[in-house]
C-alpha positions in Angstrom: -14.6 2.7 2.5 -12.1 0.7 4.4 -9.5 2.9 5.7 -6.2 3.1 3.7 -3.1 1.1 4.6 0.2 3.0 5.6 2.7 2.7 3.5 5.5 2.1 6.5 8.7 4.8 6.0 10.1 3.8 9.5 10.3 0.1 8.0 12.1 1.1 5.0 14.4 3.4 7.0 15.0 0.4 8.9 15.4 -2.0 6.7 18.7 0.8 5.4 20.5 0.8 8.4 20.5 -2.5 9.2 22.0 -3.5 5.9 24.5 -0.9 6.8 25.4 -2.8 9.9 27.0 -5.5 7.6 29.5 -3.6 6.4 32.7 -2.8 7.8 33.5 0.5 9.4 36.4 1.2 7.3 35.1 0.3 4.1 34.5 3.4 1.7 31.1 5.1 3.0 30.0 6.0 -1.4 30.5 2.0 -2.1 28.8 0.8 1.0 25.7 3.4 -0.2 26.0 2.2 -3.6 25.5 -1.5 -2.5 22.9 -0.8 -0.1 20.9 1.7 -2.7 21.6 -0.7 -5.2 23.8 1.6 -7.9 26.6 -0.2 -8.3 27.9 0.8 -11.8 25.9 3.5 -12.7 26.3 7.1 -12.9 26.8 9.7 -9.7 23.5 10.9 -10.1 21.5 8.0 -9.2 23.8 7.3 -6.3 22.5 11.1 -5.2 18.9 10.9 -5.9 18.4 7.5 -4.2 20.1 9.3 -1.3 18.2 12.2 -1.3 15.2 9.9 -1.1 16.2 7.9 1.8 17.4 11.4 3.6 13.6 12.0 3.0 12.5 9.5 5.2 12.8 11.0 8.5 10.5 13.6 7.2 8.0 10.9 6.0 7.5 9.2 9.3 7.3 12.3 11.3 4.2 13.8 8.6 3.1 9.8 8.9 2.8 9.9 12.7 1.3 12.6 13.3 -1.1 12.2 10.7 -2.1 9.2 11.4 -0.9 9.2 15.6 -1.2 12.3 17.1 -2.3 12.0 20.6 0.6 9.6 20.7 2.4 10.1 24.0 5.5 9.3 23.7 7.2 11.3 20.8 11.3 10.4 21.3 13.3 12.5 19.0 16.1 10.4 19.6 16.2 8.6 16.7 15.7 11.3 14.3 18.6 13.2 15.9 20.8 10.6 15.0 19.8 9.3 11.6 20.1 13.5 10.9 23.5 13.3 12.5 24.4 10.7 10.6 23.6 12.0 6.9 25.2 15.3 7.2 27.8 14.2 8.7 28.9 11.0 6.8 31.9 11.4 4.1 31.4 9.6 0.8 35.0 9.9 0.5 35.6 8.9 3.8 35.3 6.0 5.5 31.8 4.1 6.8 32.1 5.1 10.1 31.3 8.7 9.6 28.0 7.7 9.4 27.4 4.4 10.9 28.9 5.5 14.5 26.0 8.0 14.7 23.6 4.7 14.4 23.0 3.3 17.8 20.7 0.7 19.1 18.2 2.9 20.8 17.5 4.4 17.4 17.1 1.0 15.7 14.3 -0.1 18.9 12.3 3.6 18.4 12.2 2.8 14.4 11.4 -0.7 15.1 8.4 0.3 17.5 7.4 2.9 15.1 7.1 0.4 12.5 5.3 -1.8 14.8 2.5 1.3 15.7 2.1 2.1 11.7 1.6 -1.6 11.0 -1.6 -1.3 13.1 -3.2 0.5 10.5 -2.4 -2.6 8.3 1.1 -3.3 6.1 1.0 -3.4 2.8 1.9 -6.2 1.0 6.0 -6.3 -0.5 6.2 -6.2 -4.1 8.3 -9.0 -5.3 11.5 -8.0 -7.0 10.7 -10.1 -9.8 7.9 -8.1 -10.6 9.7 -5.2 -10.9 12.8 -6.2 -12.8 10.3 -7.7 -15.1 8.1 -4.3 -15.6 11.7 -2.3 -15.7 12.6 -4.7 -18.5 9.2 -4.0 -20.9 10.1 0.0 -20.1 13.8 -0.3 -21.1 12.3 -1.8 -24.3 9.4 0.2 -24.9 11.4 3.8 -24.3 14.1 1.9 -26.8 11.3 1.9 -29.2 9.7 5.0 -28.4 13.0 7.2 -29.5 13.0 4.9 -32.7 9.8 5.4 -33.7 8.5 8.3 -36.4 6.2 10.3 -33.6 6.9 13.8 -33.3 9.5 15.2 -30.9 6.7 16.5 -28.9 4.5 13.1 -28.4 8.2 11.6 -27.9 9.1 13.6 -25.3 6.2 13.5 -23.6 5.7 9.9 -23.5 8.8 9.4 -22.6 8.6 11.4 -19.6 6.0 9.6 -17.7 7.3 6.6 -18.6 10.4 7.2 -16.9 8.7 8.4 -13.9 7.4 5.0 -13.5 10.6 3.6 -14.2 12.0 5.9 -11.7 9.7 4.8 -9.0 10.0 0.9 -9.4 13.7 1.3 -9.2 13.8 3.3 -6.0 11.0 1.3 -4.8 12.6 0.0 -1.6 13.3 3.3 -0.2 10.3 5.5 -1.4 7.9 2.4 -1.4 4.9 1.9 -3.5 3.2 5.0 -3.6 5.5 7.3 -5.5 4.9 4.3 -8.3 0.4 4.7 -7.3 1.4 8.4 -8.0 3.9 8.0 -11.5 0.8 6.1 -13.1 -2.2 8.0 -11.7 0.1 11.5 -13.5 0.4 9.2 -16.9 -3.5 9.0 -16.9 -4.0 12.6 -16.1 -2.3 14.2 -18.6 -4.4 12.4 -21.3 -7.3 14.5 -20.1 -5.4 17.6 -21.2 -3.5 16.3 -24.4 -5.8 15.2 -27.1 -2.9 13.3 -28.8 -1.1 12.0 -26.2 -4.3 10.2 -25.1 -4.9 8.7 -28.3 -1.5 7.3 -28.1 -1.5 6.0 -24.3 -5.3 4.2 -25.0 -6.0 1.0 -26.7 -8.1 -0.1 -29.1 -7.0 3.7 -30.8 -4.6 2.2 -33.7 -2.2 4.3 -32.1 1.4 2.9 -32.8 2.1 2.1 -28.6 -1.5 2.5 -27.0 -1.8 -1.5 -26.4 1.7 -1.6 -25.0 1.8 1.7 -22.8 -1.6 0.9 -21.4 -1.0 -2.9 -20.9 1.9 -1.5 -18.9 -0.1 1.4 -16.9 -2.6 -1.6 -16.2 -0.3 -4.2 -14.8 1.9 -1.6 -12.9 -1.5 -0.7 -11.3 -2.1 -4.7 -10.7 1.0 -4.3 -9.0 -0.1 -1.5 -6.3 -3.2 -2.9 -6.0 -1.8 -6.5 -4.8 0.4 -4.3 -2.1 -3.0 -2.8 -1.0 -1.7 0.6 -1.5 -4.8 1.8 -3.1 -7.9 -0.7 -3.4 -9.7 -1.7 -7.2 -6.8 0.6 -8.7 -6.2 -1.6 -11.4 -9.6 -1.8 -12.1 -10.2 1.6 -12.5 -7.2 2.3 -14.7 -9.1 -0.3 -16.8 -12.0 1.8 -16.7 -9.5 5.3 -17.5 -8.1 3.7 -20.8 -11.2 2.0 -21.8 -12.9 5.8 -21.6 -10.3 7.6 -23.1 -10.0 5.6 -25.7 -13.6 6.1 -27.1 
C-alpha cells in the first residue's frame, strides 16, 4: 500500500495569515476574520467555530510532525509562540493589530518550510471551490426536503445529522482540509451498520424515499476526497458500502 499523503495544516495556517496581511491594521479584527473565514453575514457562531478550527492548527502540525518527522533536528517553537500569542491575544472588538503585530516574518519562513518538509510525503490535490459550492447546494436542498418529508422525527433527525456534518466539513474546508469531510462520510456509512432503518434509507436501489439522492451524494463527496488523494479507491469502496447495504 502506497504510503498516505499528508494532508498539509502548516499550508492552511499559512495560507490564513497571509490573507490577513492584506488588511489594514486598524480595520476591525471580527470583520477582517469574517472575510478571511469566509462568514460574512451569517450568525456569531460560525464566525467562532471556524475560529476554533484554525486555533486548532498549531496543534495539528505539531501531532503532524512528529508523527510523521520525529528525528527532525531542528524543532523552532518560534512560530508557534507567536501564532499562540496572537489568538489569545487579538480583540474582535478591537482593532487588527492585536493580532497581526504578533505575526512576524520569521514565523511565516518556519510555516513555509514546514509546509515544504510535509509536502515531501506528497500534497494532496486542492479541491476546487466549485465543487464544493456545487455539493453545498444539493445538501441545502436535500435537508430542505428531508424536514418536508413524512419520515419520522427519528429517521429525520438522524439523517439530518450526518448530513450536516458533511456540510459542515465542505464549508470549513480551507482551514480543516479534506479529511474532516473523508471522516463526515466514512461516520454516514457507519451508522447504517447499527440502524436497520436508517440504512435502508441512505442505500439505493431500497425504494427508500432519499436512498438514490443521499447515496449519490455520499458517493460523489467521496469522488471528491479521492481526486485530493486523501484516501486512495474511496469512492470506490463507498460504492461497494451502499451496494452491500442495500441488499
Amino acid at each position: 500500500m502506497s504510503e498516505l499523503k499528508i494532508d498539509n495544516p502548516a499550508q492552511r495556517l499559512l495560507d490564513l495569515l497571509e490573507q490577513g496581511k492584506n488588511y489594514k491594521r486598524e480595520g476591525n479584527c471580527r470583520v477582517v476574520w469574517q472575510q478571511i473565514l469566509q462568514v460574512v453575514g451569517m450568525e456569531e457562531q460560525h464566525l467562532l467555530t471556524r475560529l476554533a478550527f484554525a486555533m486548532a492548527l498549531p496543534g495539528r502540525i505539531i501531532q503532524v510532525r512528529e508523527d510523521n518527522f520525529s528525528s527532525l533536528r531542528g524543532k523552532s517553537s518560534h512560530w508557534k509562540s507567536h501564532v499562540d500569542k496572537a489568538l489569545v491575544s487579538q480583540s474582535l472588538n478591537g482593532t487588527w493589530s492585536t493580532f497581526q503585530d504578533q505575526i512576524d516574518d520569521r514565523t511565516l519562513t518556519e510555516l513555509g518550510m514546514l509546509s515544504d518538509l510535509f509536502e515531501t510525503r506528497g500534497a494532496h490535490a486542492g479541491i476546487e471551490a466549485e465543487e464544493i459550492d456545487a455539493l453545498l447546494e444539493r445538501i441545502t436542498q436535500l435537508r430542505s426536503e428531508i424536514r418536508e418529508s413524512g419520515l419520522s422525527a427519528t429517521m429525520k433527525t438522524l439523517l439530518l445529522k450526518q448530513i450536516a456534518q458533511i456540510q459542515e466539513a465542505l464549508e470549513s474546508y480551507s482551514i480543516s482540509g479534506v479529511e474532516p469531510v473523508m471522516d463526515a462520510v466514512q461516520s454516514t456509512l457507519g451508522l447504517a451498520v447499527l440502524h436497520p432503518e436508517y440504512r435502508n434509507e441512505i442505500s439505493k436501489g431500497t425504494g427508500s424515499q432519499f436512498g438514490e439522492k443521499i447515496s449519490a451524494l455520499l458517493t460523489d463527496t467521496a469522488s471528491v476526497v479521492t481526486i485530493a488523494g486523501a484516501m486512495p479507491m474511496i469512492s470506490g469502496a463507498v460504492h461497494t458500502a451502499l451496494t452491500y447495504l442495500s441488499k
